[in-house]
Structures are given as C-alpha cells and as structure tokens.
FIMIGU-262064 format. One line per 2 residues: for each residue x negated, y negated, z of N, C-alpha, C, O, CB. Coordinates in Angstrom, 2 decimals, decimal comma. Glycine has a CB too. Layout:
<mitors>
X/Y/Z/X/Y/Z/X/Y/Z/X/Y/Z/X/Y/Z ~ ... $
</mitors>
This chain:
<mitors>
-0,84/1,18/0,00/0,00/0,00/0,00/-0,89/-1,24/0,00/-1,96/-1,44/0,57/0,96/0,00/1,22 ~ -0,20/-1,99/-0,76/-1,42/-3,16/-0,84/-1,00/-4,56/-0,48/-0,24/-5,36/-1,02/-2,02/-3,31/-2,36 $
-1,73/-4,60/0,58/-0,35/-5,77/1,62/-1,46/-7,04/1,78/-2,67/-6,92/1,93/0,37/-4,95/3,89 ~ -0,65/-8,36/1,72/-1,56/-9,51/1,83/-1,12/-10,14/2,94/-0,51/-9,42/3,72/-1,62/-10,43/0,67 $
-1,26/-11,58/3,32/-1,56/-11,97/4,37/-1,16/-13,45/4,03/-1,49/-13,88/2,93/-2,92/-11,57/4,80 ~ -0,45/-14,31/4,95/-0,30/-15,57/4,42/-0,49/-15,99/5,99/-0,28/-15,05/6,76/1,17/-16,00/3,44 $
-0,80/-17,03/6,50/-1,60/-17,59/7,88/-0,93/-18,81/7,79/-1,51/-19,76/7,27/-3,43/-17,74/7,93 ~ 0,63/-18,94/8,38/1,49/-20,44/8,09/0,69/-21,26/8,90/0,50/-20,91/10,07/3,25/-20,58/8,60 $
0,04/-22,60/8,33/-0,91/-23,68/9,21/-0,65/-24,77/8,66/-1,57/-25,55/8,42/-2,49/-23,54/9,24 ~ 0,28/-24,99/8,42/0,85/-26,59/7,46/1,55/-27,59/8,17/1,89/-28,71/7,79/2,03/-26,34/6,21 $
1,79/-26,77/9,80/3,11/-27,59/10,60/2,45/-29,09/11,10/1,26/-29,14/11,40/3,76/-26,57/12,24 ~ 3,16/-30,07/11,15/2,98/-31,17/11,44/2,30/-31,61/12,76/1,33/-32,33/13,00/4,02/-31,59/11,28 $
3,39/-30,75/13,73/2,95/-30,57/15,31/3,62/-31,83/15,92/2,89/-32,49/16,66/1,13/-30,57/15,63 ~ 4,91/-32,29/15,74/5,34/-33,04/16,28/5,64/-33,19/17,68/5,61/-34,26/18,29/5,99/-33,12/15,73 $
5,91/-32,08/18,16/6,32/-31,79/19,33/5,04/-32,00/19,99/5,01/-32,78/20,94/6,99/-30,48/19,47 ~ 4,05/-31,45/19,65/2,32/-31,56/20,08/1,64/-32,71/20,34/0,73/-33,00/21,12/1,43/-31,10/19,06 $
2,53/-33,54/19,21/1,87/-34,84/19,28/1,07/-34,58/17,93/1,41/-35,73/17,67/0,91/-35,17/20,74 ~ 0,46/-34,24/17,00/-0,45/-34,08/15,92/-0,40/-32,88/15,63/0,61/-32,23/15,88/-1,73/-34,47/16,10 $
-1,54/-32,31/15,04/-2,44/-31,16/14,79/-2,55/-30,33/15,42/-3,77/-30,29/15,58/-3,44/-31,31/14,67 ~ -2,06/-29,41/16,06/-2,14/-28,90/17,47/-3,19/-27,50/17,12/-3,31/-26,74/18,08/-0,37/-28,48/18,22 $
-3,75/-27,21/16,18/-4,46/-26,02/15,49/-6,25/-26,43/15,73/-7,15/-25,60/15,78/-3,89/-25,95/13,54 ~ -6,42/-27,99/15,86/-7,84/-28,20/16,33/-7,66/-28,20/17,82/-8,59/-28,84/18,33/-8,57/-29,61/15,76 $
-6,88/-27,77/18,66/-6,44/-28,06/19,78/-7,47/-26,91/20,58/-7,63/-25,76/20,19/-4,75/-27,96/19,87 ~ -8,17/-27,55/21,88/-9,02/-25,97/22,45/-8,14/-25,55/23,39/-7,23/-26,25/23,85/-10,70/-26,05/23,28 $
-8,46/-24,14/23,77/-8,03/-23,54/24,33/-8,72/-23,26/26,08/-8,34/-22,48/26,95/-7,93/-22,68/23,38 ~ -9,56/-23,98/26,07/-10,40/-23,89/27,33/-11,71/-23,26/27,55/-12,36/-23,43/28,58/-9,71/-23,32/28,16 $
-12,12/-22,50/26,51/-12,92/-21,58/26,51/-13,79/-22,09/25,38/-14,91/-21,61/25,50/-12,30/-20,25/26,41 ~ -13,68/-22,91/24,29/-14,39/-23,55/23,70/-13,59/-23,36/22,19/-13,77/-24,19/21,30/-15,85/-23,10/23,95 $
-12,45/-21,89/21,95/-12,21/-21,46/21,21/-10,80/-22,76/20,65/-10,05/-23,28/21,48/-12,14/-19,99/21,63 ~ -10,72/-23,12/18,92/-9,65/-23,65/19,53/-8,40/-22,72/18,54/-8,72/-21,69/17,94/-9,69/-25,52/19,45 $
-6,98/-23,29/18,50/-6,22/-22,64/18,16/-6,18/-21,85/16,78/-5,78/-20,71/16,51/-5,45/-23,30/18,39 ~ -6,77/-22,94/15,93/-6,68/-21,87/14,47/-7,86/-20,89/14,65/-7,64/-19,78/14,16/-6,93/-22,78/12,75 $
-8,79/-21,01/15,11/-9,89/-20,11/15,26/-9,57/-18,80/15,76/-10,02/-17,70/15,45/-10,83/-20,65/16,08 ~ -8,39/-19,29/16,90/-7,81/-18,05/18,02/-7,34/-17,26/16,47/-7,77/-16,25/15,92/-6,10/-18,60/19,56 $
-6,41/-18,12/16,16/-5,14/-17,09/14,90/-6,09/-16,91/13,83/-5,83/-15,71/13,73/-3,40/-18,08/14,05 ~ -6,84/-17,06/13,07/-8,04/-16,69/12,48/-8,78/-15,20/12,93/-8,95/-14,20/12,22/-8,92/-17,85/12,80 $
-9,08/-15,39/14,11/-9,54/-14,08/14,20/-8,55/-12,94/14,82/-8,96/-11,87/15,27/-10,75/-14,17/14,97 ~ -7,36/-13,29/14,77/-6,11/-12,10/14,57/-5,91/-11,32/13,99/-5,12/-10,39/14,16/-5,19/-12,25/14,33 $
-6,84/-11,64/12,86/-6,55/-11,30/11,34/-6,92/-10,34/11,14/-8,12/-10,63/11,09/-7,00/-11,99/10,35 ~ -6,87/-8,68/10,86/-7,71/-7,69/10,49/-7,82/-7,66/9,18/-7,00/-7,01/8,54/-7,37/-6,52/10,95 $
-8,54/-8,15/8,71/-8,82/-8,09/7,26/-9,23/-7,25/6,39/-9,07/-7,38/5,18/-9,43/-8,72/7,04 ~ -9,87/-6,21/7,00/-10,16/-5,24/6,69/-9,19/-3,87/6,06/-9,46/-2,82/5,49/-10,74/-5,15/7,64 $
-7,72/-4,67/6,59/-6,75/-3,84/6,52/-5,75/-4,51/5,08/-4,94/-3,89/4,40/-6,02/-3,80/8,13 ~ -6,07/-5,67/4,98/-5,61/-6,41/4,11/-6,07/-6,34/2,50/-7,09/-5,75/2,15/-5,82/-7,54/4,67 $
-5,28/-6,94/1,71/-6,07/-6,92/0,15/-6,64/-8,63/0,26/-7,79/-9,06/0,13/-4,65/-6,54/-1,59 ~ -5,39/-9,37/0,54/-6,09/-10,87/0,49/-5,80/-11,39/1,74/-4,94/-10,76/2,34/-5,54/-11,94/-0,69 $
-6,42/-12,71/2,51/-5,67/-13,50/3,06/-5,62/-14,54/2,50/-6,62/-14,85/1,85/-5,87/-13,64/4,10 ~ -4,31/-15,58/2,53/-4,51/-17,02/2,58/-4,06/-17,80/3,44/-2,89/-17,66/3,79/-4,17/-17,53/1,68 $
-4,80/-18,73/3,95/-4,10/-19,92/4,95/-3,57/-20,86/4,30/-4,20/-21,32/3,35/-4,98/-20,66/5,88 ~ -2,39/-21,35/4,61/-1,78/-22,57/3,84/-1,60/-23,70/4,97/-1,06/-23,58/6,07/-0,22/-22,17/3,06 $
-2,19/-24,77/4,43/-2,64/-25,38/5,55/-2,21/-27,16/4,36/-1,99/-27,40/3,18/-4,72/-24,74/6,22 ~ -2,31/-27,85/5,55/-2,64/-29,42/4,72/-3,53/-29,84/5,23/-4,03/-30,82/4,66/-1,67/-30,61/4,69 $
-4,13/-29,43/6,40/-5,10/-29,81/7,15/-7,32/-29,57/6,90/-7,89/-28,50/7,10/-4,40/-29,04/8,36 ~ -7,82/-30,49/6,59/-9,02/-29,89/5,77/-9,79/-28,87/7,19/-10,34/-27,78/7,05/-10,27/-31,47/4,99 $
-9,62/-29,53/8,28/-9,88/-28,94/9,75/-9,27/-27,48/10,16/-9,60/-26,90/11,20/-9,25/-29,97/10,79 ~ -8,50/-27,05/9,38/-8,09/-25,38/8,95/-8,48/-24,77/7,85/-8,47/-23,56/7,60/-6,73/-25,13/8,78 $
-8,82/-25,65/7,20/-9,27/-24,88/5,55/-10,50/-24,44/5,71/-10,67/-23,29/5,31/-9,36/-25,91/4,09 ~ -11,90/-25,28/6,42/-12,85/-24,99/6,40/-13,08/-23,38/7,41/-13,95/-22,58/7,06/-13,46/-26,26/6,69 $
-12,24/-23,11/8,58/-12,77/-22,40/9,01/-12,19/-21,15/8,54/-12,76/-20,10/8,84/-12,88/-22,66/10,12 ~ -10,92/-21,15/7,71/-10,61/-20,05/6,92/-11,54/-19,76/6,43/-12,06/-18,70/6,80/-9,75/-20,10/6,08 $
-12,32/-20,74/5,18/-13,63/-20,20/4,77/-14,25/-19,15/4,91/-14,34/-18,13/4,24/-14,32/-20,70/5,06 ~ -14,91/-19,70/6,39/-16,28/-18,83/7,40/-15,49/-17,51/7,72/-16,18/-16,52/7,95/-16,87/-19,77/9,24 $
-14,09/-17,39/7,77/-13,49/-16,16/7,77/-13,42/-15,57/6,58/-12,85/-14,48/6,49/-12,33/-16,21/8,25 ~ -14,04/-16,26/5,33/-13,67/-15,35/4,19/-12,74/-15,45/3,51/-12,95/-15,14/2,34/-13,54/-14,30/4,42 $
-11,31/-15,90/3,84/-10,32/-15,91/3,79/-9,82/-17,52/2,88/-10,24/-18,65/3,14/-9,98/-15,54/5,18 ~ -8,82/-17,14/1,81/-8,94/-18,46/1,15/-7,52/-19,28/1,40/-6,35/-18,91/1,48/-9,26/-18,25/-0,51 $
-8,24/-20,68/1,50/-7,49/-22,16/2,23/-6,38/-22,26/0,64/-6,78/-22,48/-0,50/-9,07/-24,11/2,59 ~ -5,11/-22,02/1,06/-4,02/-22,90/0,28/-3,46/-24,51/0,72/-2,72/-24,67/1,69/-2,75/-22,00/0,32 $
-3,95/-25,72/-0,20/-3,42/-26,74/0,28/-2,22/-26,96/0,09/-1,70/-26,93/-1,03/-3,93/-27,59/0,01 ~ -1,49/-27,25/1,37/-0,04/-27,72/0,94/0,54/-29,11/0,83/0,74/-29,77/1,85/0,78/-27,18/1,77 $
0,83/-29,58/-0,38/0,84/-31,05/-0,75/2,15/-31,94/-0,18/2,36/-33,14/-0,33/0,81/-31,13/-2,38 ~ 3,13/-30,69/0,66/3,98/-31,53/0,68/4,79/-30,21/2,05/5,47/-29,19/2,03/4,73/-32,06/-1,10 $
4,19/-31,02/2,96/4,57/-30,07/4,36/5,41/-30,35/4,82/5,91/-29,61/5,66/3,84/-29,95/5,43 ~ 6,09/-31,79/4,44/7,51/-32,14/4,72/8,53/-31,22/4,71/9,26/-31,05/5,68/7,91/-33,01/3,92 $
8,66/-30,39/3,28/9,30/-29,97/3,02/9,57/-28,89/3,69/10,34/-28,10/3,16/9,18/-30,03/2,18 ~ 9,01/-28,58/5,05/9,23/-27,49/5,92/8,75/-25,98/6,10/7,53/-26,09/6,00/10,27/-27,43/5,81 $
8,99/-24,83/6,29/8,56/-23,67/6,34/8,49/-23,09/4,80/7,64/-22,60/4,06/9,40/-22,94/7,31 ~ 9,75/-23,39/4,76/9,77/-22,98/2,97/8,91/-23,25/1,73/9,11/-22,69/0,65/10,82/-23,51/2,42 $
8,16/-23,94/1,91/6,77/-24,45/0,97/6,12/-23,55/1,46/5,98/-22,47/0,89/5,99/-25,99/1,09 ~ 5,50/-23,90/2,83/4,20/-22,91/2,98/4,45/-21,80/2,30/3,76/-21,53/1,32/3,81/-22,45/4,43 $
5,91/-20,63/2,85/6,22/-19,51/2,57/5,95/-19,32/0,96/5,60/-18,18/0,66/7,56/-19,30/3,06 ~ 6,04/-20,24/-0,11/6,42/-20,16/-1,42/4,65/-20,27/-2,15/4,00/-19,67/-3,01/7,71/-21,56/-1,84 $
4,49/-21,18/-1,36/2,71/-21,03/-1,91/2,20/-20,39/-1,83/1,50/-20,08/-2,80/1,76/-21,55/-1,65 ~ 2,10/-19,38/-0,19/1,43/-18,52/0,23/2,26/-17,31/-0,65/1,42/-16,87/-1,44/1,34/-18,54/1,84 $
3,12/-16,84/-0,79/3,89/-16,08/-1,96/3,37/-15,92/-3,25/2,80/-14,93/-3,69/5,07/-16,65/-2,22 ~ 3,57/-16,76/-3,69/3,04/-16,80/-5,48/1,73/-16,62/-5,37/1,28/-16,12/-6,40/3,26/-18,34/-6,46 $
0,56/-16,89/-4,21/-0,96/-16,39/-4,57/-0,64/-14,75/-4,17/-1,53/-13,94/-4,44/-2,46/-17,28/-3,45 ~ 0,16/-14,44/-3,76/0,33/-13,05/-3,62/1,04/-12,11/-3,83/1,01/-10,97/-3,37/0,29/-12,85/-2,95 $
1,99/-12,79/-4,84/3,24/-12,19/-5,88/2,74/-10,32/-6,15/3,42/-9,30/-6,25/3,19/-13,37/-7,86 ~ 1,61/-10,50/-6,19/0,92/-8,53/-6,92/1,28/-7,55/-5,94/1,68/-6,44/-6,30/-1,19/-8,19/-7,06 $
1,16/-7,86/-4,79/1,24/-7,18/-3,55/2,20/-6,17/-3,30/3,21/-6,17/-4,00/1,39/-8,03/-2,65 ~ 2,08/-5,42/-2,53/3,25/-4,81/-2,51/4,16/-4,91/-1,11/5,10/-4,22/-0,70/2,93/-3,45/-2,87 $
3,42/-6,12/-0,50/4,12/-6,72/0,96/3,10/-7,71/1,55/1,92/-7,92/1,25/4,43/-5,42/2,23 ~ 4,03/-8,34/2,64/3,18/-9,87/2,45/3,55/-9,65/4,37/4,48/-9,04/4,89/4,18/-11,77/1,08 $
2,59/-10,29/4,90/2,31/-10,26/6,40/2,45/-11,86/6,39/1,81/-12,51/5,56/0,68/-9,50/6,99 ~ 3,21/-12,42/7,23/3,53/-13,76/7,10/3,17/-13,72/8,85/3,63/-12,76/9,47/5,27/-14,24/6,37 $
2,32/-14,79/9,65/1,35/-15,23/10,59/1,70/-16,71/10,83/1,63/-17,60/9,98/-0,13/-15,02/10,06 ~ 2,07/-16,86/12,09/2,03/-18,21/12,35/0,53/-18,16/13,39/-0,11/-17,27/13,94/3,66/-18,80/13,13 $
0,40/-19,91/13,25/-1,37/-20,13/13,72/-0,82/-20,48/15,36/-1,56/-21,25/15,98/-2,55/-21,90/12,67 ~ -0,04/-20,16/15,82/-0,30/-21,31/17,00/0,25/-20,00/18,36/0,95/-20,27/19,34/1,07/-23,26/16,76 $
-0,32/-18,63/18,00/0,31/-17,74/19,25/-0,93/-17,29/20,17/-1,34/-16,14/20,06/1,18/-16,23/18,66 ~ -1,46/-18,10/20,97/-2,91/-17,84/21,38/-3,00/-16,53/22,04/-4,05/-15,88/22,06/-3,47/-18,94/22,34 $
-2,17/-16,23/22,45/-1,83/-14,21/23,05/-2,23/-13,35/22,45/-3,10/-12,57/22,84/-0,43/-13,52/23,07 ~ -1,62/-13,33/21,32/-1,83/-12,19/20,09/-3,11/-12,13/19,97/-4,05/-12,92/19,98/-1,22/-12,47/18,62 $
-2,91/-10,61/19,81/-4,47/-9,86/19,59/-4,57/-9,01/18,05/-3,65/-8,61/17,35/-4,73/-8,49/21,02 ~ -5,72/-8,95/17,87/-6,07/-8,04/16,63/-5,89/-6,88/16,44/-5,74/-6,33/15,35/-7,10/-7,99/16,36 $
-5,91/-6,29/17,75/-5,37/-4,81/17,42/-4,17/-4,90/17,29/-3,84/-4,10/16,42/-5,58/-3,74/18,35 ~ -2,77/-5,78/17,93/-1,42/-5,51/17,84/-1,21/-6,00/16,56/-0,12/-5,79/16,01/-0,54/-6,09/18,90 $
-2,36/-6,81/15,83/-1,57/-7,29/14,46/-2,01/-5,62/13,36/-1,28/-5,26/12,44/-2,52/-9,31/13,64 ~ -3,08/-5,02/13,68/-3,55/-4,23/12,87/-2,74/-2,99/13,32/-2,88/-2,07/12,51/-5,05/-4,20/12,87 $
-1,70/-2,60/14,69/-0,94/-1,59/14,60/0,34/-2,29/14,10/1,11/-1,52/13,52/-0,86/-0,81/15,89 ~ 0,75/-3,58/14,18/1,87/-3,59/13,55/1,93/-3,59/11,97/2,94/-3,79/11,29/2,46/-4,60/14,05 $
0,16/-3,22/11,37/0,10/-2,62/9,65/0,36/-1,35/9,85/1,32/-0,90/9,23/-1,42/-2,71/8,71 ~ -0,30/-0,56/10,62/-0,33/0,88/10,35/1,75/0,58/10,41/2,52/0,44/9,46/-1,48/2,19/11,92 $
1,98/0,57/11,53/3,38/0,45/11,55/4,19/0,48/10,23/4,91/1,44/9,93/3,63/-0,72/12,18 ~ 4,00/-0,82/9,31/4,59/-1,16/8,30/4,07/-0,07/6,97/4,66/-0,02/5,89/4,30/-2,70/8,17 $
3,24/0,51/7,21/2,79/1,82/6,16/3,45/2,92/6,54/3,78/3,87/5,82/1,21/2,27/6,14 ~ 3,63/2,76/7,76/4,22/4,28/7,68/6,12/4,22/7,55/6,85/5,21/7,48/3,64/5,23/9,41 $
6,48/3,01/7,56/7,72/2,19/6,75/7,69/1,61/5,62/8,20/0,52/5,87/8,18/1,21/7,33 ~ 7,37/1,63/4,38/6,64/0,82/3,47/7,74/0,02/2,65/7,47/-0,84/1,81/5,66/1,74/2,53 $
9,32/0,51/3,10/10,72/-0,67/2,62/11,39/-0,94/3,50/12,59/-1,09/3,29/11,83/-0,29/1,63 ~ 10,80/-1,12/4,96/11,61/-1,89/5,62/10,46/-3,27/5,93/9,23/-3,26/5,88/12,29/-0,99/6,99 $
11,52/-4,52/6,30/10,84/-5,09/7,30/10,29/-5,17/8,85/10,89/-5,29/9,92/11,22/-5,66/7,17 ~ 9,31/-5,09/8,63/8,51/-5,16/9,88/8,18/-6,53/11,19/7,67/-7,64/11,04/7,27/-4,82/9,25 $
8,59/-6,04/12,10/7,77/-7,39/12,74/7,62/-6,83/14,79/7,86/-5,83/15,46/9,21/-9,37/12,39 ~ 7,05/-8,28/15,02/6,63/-7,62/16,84/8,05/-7,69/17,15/8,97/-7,96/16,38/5,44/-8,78/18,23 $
8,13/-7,32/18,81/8,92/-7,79/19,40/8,95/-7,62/20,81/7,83/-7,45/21,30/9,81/-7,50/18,88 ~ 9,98/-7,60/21,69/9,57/-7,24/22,56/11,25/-7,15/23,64/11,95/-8,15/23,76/8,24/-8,19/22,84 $
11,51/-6,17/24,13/12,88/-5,44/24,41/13,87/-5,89/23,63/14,89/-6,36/24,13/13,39/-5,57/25,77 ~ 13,63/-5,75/21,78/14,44/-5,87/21,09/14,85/-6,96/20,31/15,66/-7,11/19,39/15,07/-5,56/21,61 $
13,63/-8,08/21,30/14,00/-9,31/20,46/13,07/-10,06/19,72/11,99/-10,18/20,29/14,54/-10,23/21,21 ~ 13,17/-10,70/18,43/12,16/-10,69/17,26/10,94/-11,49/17,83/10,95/-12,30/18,76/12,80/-11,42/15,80 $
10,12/-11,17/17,24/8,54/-12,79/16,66/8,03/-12,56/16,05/8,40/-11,54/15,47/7,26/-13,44/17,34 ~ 7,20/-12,96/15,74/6,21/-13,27/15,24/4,53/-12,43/15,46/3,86/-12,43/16,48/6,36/-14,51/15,63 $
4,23/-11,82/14,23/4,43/-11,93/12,81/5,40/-10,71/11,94/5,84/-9,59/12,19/2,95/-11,96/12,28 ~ 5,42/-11,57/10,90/6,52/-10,22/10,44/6,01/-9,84/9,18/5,20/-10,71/8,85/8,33/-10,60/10,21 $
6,10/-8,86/8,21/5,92/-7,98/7,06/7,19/-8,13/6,67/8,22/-8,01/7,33/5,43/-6,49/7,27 ~ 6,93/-8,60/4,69/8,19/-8,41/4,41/8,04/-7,55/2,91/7,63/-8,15/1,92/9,00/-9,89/4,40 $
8,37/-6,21/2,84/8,38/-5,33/1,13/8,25/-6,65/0,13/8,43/-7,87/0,22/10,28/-4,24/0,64 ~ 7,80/-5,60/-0,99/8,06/-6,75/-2,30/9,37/-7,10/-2,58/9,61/-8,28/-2,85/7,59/-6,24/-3,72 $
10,18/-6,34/-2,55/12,44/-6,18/-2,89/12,15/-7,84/-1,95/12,59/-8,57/-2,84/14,13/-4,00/-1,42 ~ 11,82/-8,59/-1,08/12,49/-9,65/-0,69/11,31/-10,66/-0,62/10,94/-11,32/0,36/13,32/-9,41/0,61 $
10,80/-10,64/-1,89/10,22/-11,38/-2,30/10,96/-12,87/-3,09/10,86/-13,96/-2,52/9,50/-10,54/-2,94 ~ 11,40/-12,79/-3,91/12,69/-13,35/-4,67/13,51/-14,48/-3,19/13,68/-15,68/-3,01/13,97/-11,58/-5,33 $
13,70/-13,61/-2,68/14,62/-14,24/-1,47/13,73/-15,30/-0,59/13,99/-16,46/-0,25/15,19/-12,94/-0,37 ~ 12,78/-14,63/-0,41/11,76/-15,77/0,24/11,08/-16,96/-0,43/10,64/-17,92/0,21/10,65/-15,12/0,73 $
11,00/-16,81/-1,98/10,93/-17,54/-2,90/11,76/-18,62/-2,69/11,37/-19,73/-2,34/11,12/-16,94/-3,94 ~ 13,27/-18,20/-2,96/13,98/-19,05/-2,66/14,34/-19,66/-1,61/15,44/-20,22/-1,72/14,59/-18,83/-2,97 $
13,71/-19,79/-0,40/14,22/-20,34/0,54/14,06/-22,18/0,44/13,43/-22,68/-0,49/13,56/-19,59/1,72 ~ 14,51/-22,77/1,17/14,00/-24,48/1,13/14,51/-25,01/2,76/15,21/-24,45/3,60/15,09/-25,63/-0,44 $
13,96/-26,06/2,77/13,88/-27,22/3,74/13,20/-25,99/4,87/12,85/-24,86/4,52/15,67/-28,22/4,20 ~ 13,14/-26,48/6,10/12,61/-25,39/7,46/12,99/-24,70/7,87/13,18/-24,55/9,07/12,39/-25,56/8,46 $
13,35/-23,70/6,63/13,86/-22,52/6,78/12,84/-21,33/6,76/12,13/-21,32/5,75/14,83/-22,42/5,82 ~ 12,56/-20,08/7,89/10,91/-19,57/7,52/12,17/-17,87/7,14/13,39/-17,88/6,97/9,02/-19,56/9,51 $
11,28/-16,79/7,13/11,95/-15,60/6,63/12,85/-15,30/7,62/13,70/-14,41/7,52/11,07/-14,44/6,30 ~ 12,68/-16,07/8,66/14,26/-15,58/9,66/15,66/-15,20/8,85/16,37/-14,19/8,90/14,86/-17,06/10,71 $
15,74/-16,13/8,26/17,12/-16,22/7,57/17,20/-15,19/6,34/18,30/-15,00/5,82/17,37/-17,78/7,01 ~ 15,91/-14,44/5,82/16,38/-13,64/5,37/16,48/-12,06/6,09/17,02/-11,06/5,61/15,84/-13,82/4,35 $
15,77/-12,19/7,36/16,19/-11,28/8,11/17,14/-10,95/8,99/17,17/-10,01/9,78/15,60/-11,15/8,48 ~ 18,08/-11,96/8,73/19,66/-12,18/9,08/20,27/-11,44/8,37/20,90/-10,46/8,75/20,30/-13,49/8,90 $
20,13/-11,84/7,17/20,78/-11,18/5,82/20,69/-9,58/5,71/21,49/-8,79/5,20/19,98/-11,78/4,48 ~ 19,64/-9,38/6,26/19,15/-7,65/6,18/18,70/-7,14/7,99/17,55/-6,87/8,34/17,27/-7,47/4,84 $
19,36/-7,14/8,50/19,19/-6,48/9,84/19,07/-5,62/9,86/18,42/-5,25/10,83/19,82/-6,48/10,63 ~ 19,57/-4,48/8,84/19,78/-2,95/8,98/18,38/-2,71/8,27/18,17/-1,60/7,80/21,29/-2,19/8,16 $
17,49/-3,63/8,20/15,95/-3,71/6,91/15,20/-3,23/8,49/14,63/-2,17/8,75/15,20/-6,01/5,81 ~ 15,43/-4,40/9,38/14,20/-4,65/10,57/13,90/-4,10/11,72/14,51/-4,05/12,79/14,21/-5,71/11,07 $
12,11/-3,35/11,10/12,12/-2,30/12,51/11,43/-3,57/13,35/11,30/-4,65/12,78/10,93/-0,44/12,44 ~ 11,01/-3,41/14,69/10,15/-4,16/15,38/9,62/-2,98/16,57/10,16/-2,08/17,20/10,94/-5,60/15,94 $
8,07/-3,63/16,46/7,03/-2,77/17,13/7,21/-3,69/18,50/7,23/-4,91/18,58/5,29/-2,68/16,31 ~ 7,33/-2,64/19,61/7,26/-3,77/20,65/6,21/-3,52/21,53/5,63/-2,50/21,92/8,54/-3,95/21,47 $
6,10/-4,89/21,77/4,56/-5,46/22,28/5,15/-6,32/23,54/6,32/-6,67/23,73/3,52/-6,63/20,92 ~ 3,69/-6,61/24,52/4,40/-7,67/25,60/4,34/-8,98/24,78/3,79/-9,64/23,90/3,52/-7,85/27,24 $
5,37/-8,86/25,81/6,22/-10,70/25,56/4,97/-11,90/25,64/5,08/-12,99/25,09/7,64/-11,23/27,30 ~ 3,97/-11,54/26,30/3,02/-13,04/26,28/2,49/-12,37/25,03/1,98/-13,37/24,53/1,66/-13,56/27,76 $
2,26/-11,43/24,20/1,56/-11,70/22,66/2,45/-12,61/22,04/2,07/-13,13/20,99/1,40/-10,30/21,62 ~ 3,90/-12,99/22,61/4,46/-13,38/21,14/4,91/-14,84/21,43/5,92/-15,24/20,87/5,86/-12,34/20,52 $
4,15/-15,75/22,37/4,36/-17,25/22,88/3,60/-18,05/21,93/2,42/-17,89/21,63/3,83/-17,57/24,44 ~ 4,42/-18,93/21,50/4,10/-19,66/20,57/3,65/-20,80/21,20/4,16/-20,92/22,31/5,04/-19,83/19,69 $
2,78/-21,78/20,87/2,31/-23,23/21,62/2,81/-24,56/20,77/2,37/-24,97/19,70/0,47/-23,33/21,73 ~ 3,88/-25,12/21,58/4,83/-25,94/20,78/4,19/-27,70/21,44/4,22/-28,79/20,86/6,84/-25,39/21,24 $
3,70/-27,36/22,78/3,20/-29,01/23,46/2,48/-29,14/23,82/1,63/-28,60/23,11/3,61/-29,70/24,30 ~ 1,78/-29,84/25,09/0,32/-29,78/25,60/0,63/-29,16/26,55/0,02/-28,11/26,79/-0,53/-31,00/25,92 $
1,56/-29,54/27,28/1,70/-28,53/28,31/1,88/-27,20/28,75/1,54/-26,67/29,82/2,23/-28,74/28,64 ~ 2,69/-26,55/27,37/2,56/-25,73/27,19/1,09/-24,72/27,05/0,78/-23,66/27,59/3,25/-25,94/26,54 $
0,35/-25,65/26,00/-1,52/-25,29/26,31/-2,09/-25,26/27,38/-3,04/-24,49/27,58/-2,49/-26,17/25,82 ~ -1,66/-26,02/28,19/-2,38/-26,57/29,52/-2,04/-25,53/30,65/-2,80/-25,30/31,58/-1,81/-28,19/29,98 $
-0,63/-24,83/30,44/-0,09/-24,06/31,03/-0,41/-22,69/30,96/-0,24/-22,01/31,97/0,90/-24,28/30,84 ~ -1,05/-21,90/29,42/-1,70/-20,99/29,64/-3,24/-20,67/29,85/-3,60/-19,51/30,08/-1,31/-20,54/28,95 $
</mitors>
C-alpha cells in the first residue's frame, strides 16, 4: 500500500496569538519540530508539509520531507487539505497530521499505519474510548470528497458522511491534545 503523508501547518494561530508552530516547548524542542519528528517516514512513500510559514518549511527540509506553500490560508482547512492532496493524488491513501499535538508519539503514528494496512478501505484514525482525533488515514475512494471540501472545513465532515468507513485505534487521551493558546503550552 502506498500511503503519503500531508503535515497540516498553514493555521494562522489566532487563538495563540500568531504562529504557534515556532512556539518551544520547554525543553528547547519547539512545536513543528515536536510534529516533524512524529513522522515515520520510513513507513511512508512521500511526506509534505503545507505550511505558509518559511519557519516550517525549512525544518521540513532537514526532515527530508517536502514544504508545500500555501498562498492563501484564509481559506481554511480545505486548501491545505487540497494542496497537500493533489501532490499526492498517486497514492493509494493519504495520512492527514495536524502540527500542533505535542503528546503524540512516533510509534502511535507508525501503529496507527500498520493499523490502516491491515484495513486498506476503511478510514482510519486515533482515538480514545471511542472518540475521534487526530491523525486520520483516508483510502483513495475519498479522495474526490476531500478535494472538494471548502472554507474550514478539515476531513471531519467527510467522516460524518461515512461512519460505517471509521475504525479508530485507541490510544491515551493526552496523545491526542491539541495546543490551541499559551496557556494551554504553559500548562503541559
């Protein structure tokens, strides 16, 4: 199965106040670096980060991994999703990654592949007593659909549409905390 990788890093960070992806984590590490090295790549055919930010592009780089600029991040989840898509239209499933879950580890992203291989038409994603996050696997069949999505809309909504599609691997609940403020940073 030949599955790619899209690394959503385009968000504005309003709630954050800015950029919240050059943001450290205390340890010297900072956030895109954390979700950067989540990445098992080894397990992957491509990655790309879609980013607007040049302060995410470069360290995709040093990961190997290639920087998609997004020209117009306004436009919400649905751009990133569509850019990061079309560089990976060949695939035969796409691992969609948000940058900002400093918990998540590399092995839970690399069993929730084995996971999705040994399912190779359903959607995949974590969870944890049943209830969804982040990151999720979606077959090629809902490709089209994710294509089409617009404004800040991310593949949730097409996993509304197909519930009877979505397995979820469950993991603890602090892999799947997302960092939305400072305090929230400050707090873990």
């Amino acid at each position: 199965m030949k599955i790619g990788c899209v690394l959503m890093a385009a968000g504005f960070g309003h709630r954050f106040g800015g950029n919240k992806l050059t943001a450290e984590l205390g340890c010297g590490e900072t956030l895109i670096d954390r979700a950067l090295s989540t990445i098992p790549a080894d397990k992957l055919d491509r990655v790309v980060v879609v980013t607007q930010y040049p302060q995410v592009a470069a360290p995709a780089e040093k990961y190997g991994f290639t920087p998609l600029h997004n020209p117009h991040p306004e436009r919400g989840q649905s751009e990133s999703i569509r850019i990061g898509l079309a560089a990976l239209e060949d695939c035969d499933a796409v691992l969609f990654l948000v940058a900002d879950q400093p918990k998540l580890q590399k092995e839970t992203v690399s069993r929730l592949l084995d996971f999705a291989a040994a399912h190779p038409d359903r959607i995949v994603g974590l969870g944890h007593n049943g209830r969804r996050g982040n990151p999720c696997l979606f077959p090629a069949r809902f490709f089209p659909e994710l294509m089409a999505l617009t404004g800040d809309c991310g593949g949730r909504s097409v996993i509304l549409a197909h519930e009877d599609d979505l397995l979820l691997l469950d993991v603890p609940s602090s892999q799947l905390i997302d960092i939305d403020t400072p305090e929230q940073l400050e707090k873990l």
